[in-house]
C-alpha positions as CSV (number, residue, x, y, z in Angstrom):
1,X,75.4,142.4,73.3
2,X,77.2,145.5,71.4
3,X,80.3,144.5,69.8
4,X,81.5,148.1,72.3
5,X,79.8,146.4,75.1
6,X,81.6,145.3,77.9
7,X,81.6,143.7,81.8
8,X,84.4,146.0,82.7
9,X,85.9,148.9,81.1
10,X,89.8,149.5,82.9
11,X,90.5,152.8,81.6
12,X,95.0,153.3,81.6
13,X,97.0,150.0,81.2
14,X,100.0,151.1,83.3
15,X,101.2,149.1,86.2
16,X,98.1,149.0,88.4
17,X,95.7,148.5,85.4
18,X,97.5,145.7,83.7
19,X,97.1,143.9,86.6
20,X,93.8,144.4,87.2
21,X,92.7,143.9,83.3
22,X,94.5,140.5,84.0
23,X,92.6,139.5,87.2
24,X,89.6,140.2,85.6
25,X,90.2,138.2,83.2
26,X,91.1,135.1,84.1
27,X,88.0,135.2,85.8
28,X,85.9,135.2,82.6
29,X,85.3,138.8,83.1
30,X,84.4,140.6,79.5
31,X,87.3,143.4,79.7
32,X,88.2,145.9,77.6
33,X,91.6,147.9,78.5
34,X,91.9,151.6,76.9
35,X,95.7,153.4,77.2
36,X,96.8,156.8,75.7
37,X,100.0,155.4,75.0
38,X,101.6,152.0,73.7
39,X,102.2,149.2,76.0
40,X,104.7,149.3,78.9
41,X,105.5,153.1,77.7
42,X,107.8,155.3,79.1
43,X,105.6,158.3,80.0
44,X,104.5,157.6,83.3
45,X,105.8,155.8,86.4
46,X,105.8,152.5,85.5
47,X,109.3,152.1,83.7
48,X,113.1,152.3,84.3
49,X,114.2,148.9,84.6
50,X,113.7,148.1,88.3
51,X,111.7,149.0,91.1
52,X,112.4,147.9,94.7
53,X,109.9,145.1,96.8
54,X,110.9,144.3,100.2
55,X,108.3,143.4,103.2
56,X,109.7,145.2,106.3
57,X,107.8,148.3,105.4
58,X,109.0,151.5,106.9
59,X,106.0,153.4,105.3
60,X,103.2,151.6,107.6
61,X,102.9,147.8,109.4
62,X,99.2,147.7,107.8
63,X,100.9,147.0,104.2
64,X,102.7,144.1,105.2
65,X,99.5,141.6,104.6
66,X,99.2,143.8,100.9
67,X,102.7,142.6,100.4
68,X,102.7,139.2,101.6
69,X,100.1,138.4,99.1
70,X,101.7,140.4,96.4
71,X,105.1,138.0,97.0
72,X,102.8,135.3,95.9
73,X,101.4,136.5,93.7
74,X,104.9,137.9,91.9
75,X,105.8,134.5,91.9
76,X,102.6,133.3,90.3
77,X,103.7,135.9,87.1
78,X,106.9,134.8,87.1
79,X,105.7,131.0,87.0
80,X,102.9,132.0,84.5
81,X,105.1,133.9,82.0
82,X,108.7,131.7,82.3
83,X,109.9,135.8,82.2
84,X,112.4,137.0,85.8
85,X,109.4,139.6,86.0
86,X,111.1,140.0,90.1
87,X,114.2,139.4,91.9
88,X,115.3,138.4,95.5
89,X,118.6,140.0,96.2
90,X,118.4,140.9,99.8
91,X,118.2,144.8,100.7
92,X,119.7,146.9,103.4
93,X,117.9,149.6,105.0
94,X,120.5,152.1,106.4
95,X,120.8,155.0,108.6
96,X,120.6,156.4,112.2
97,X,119.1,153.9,114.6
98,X,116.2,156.1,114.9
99,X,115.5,157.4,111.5
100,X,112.3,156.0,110.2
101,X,114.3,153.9,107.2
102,X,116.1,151.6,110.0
103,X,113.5,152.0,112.8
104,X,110.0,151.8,110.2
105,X,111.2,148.8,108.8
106,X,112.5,147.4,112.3
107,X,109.4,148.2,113.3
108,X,107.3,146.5,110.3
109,X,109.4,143.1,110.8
110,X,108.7,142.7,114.3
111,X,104.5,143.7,113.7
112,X,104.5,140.9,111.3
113,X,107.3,138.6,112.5
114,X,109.2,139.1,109.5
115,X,112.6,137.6,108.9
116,X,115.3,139.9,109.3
117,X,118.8,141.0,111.4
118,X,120.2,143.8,112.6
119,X,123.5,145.3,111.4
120,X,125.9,148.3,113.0
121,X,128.1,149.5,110.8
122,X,131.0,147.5,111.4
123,X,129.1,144.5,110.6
124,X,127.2,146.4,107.6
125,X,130.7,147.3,106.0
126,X,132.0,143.6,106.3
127,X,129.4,141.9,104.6
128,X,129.1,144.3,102.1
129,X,132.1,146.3,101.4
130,X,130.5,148.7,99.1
131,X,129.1,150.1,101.3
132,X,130.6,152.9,103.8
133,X,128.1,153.7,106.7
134,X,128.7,156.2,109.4
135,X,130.2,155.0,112.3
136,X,126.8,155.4,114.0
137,X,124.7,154.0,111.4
138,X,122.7,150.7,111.5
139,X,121.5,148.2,108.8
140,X,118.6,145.9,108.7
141,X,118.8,143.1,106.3
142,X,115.9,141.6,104.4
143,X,117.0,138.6,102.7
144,X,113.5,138.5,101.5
145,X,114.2,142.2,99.5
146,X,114.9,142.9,96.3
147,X,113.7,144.4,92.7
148,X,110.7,143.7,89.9
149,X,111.4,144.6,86.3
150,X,108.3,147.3,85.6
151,X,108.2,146.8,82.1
152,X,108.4,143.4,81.7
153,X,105.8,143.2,84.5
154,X,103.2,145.6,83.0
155,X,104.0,143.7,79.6
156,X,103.5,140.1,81.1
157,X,99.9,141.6,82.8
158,X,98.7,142.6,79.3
159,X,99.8,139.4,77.4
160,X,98.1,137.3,80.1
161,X,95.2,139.2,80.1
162,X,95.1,139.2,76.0
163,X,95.2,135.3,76.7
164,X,92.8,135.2,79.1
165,X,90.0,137.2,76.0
166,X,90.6,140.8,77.2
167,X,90.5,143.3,74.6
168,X,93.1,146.0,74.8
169,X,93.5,149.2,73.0
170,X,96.4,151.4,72.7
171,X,96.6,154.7,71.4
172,X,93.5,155.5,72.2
173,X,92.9,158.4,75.3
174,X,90.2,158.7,77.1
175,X,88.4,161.9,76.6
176,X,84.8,161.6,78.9
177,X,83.7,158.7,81.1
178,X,80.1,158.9,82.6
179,X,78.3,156.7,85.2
180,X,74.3,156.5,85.4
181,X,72.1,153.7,87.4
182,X,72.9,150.3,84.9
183,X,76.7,151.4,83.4
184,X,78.9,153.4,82.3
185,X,80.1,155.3,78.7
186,X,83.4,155.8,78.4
187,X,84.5,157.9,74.9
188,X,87.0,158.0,73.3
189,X,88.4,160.2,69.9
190,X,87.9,156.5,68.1
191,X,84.1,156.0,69.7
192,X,81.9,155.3,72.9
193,X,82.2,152.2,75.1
194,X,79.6,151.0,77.7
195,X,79.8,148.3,80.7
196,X,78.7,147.4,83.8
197,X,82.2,148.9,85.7
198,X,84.8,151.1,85.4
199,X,87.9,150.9,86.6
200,X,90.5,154.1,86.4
201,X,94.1,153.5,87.1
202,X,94.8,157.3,86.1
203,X,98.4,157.6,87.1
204,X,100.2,161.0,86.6
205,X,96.6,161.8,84.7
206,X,94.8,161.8,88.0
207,X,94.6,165.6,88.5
208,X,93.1,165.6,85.1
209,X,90.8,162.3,84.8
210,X,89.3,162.6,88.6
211,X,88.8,166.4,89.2
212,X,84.9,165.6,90.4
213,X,86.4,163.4,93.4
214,X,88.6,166.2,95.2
215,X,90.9,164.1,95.8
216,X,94.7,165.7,96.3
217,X,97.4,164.6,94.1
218,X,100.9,166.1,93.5
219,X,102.4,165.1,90.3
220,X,106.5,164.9,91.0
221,X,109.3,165.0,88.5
222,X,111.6,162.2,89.5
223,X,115.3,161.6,88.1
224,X,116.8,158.1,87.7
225,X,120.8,158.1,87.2
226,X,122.6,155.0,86.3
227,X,126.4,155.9,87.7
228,X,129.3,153.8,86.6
229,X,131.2,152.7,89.2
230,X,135.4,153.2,89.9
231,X,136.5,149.8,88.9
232,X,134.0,148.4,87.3
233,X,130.1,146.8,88.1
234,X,131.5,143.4,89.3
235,X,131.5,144.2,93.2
236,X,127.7,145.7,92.6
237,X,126.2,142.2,90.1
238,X,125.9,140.0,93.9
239,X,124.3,142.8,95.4
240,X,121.7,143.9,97.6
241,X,119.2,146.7,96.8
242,X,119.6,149.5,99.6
243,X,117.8,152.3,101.1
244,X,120.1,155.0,103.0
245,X,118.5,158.1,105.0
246,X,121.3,160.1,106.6
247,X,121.3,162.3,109.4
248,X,119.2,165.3,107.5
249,X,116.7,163.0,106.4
250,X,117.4,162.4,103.4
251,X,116.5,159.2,101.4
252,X,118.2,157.5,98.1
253,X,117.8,154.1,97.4
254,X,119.6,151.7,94.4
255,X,119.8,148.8,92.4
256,X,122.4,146.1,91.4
257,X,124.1,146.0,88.4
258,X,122.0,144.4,86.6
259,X,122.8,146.0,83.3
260,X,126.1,144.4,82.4
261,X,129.0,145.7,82.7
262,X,128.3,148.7,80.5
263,X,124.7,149.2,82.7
264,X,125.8,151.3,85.4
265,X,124.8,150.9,89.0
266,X,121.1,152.6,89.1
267,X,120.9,155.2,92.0
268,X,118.4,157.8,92.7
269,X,117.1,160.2,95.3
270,X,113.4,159.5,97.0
271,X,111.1,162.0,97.2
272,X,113.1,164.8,96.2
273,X,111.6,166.7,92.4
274,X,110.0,169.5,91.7
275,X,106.1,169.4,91.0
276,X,105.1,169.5,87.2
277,X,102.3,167.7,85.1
278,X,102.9,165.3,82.6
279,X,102.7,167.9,79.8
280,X,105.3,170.6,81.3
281,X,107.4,167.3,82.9
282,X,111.1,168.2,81.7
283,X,112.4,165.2,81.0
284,X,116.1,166.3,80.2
285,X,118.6,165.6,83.0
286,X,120.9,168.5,84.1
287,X,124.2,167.9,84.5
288,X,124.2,169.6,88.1
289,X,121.6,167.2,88.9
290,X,124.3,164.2,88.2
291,X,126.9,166.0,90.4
292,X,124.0,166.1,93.0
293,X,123.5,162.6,92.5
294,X,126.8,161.1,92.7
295,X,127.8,163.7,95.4
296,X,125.6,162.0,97.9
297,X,125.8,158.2,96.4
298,X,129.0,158.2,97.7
299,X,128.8,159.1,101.3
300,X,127.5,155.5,101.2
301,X,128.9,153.9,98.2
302,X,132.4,155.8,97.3
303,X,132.9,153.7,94.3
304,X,129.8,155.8,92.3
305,X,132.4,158.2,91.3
306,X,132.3,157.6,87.4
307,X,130.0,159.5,84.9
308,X,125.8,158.7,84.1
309,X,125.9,156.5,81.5
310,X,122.1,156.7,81.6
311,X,119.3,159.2,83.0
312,X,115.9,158.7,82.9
313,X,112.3,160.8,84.4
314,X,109.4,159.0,86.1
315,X,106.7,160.7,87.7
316,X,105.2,160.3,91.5
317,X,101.5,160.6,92.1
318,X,102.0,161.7,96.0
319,X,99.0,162.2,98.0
320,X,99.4,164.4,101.3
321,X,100.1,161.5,103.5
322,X,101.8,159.8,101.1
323,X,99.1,156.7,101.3
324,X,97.7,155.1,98.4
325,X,93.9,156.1,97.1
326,X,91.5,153.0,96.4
327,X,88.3,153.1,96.4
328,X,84.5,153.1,94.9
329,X,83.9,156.6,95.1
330,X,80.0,157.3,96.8
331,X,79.3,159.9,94.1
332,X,79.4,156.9,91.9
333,X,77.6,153.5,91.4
334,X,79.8,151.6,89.2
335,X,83.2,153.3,89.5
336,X,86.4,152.2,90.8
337,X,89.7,154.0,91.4
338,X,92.9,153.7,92.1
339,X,95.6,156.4,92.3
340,X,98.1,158.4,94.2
341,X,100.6,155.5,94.7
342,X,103.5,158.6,95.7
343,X,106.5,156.5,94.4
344,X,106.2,153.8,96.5
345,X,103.3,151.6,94.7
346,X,104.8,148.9,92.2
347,X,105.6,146.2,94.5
348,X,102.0,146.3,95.5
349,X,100.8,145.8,91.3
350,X,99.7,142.6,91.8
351,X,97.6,142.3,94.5
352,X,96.2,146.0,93.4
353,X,94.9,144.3,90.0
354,X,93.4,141.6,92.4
355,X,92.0,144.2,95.1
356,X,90.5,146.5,92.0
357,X,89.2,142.9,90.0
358,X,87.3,142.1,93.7
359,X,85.8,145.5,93.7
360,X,84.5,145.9,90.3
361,X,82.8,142.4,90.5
362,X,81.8,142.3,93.7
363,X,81.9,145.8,95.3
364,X,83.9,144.7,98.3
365,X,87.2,142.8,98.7
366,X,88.8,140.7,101.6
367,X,92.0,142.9,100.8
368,X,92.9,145.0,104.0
369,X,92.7,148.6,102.2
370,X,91.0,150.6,104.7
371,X,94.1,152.9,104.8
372,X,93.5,154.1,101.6
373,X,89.9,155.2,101.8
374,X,90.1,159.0,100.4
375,X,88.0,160.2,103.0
376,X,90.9,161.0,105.2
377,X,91.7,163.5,102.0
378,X,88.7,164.5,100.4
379,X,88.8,168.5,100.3
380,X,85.3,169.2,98.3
């Protein structure tokens, strides 16, 4: 075998390839992992310090069994590495009775028989008295909710999957991939790589890296402000993450302090950027866009009054429904994708890297994932 001769090629080592150059791996798989930038980078979607899990999932009931797996499987990492890759700090999920944040994940709980209870607003504001709902608001609490560090996730993916024999190359973009009856060649400026599968975990790059597949993907600026709170971060460090949607529809969601006291409280709004690509992606953050911010972080938390003390720019991958895209595309014989995650997709990393590790060894996975066939997209 060529020394550029692989099992598995897994072309973009963010959060969903990490995970699945790991899973391959520790099953004896012969990987190789290619990334245009260095490791748990800043130039995607797969950084910022914290992104939310929770179970009661307003988006659809079908990804609860996804995310009941993934649970385990965050505490697997977490057991494997010795690092706090995830943390359970209960969330709240508030708004109008009806308003698909309260009634989705109501909704989700009692699909799947998931812990929960209900809160009205009297009840929301006096076990958490940051928090200032409308008088006709209601809460439901998730003591099962909370946040998963990104970085150190997608960091703790590669090292295990180093461990585990994978070979991993950064700096090195992916210019042409190709797939014929007994492999694939994958080139890149440094050479060509063949193997039996591919794996592409394109991110942001999707629009580029999958043009052939027809598959619809928006690429989303999105903001992250870090506001520092009147008085102090010490009523926001024993604190639950939070999703709010208020009477226009409108989502923003938040972290707790988990900075220090110099961190800030993280806040930020949920789909609400403009569309760019990662090349025109403007990743300096207006100062209107902090008044924005804070302006409606404190209808529900009035203490978010102080200054940014940090801004940062992600990007969303959003498909038109807003589901995931994973699949083995028919055009191809030894090609597997995964993409369009649309800003809600890093709870679901680790049971992704599993899903993609089933399908490029075995073509088929036990994994419920028929939501996320592209078929229901495919426009060419």
């Amino acid at each position: 075998m060529s020394d550029n001769s692989y099992d598995v090629i897994v072309v973009g080592l963010g959060g969903m390839g990490s995970a699945a150059a790991y899973h391959l791996a520790r099953r004896g798989v012969r990987v190789l992992g290619l990334e245009k930038f260095t490791p748990a980078h800043d130039r995607g979607s797969s950084h910022g310090g914290s992104r939310i899990i929770r179970q009661s999932y307003f988006e659809d009931p079908a990804y609860v069994p996804l995310l009941l797996r993934a649970y385990e499987l965050w505490a697997e990492l977490q057991q494997s590495t010795g690092q706090e890759v995830y943390r359970l700090t209960g969330g709240v999920f508030v708004g109008p009775p009806d308003c698909l944040t309260v009634a989705g994940s109501l909704r989700a709980a009692l699909e799947w028989e998931l812990p929960h209870e209900m809160l009205d607003a009297t009840e929301l504001r006096r076990r958490f008295p940051t928090f200032t709902p409308g008088p006709g608001d209601a809460a439901l609490y998730e003591a099962k909710a909370g946040f998963a560090r990104p970085e150190m996730t997608v960091q703790a993916h590669l090292d295990l999957a180093a461990r585990a024999g994978a070979t991993l190359r950064f700096g090195e973009e992916v210019q042409m991939w190709a797939d014929g009856p007994h492999g694939v060649t994958v080139t890149t400026a440094t050479g060509s790589y063949t193997a039996g599968q591919l794996v592409v975990c394109p991110g942001a790059w999707a629009p580029d890296l999958l043009t052939e597949l027809g598959i619809p993907i928006t690429i989303e600026r999105q903001v992250l402000y870090w506001l520092d709170p009147a008085g102090g971060t010490a009523p926001f460090e024993d604190h639950p993450i939070f999703i709010n949607e208020n009477a226009l529809g409108q989502q923003i969601y938040g972290f707790p302090a988990i900075d220090g006291p110099a961190g800030g409280v993280k806040v930020a709004f949920f789909r609400k950027g403009q569309v760019c690509t990662p090349e025109t992606i403007d990743r300096t953050v207006q100062p209107q866009e902090i008044d924005e911010m804070r302006e409606r972080a404190t209808e529900l938390l009035p203490a978010l009054t102080g200054p940014a003390v940090h801004t940062a720019t992600c990007m969303y991958s959003n498909t038109p429904d807003e589901h995931f895209v994973i699949t083995r595309p028919d055009r191809y014989t030894n090609v597997t994708v995964a993409c369009g995650f649309s800003g809600h997709g890093f709870k679901f990393v680790p049971v992704v890297g599993e899903v993609l590790a089933d399908l490029a060894t075995t073509g088929t996975t036990g994994h419920p994932i028929g939501l996320f066939d592209p078929a229901r997209l495919v426009t060419t």
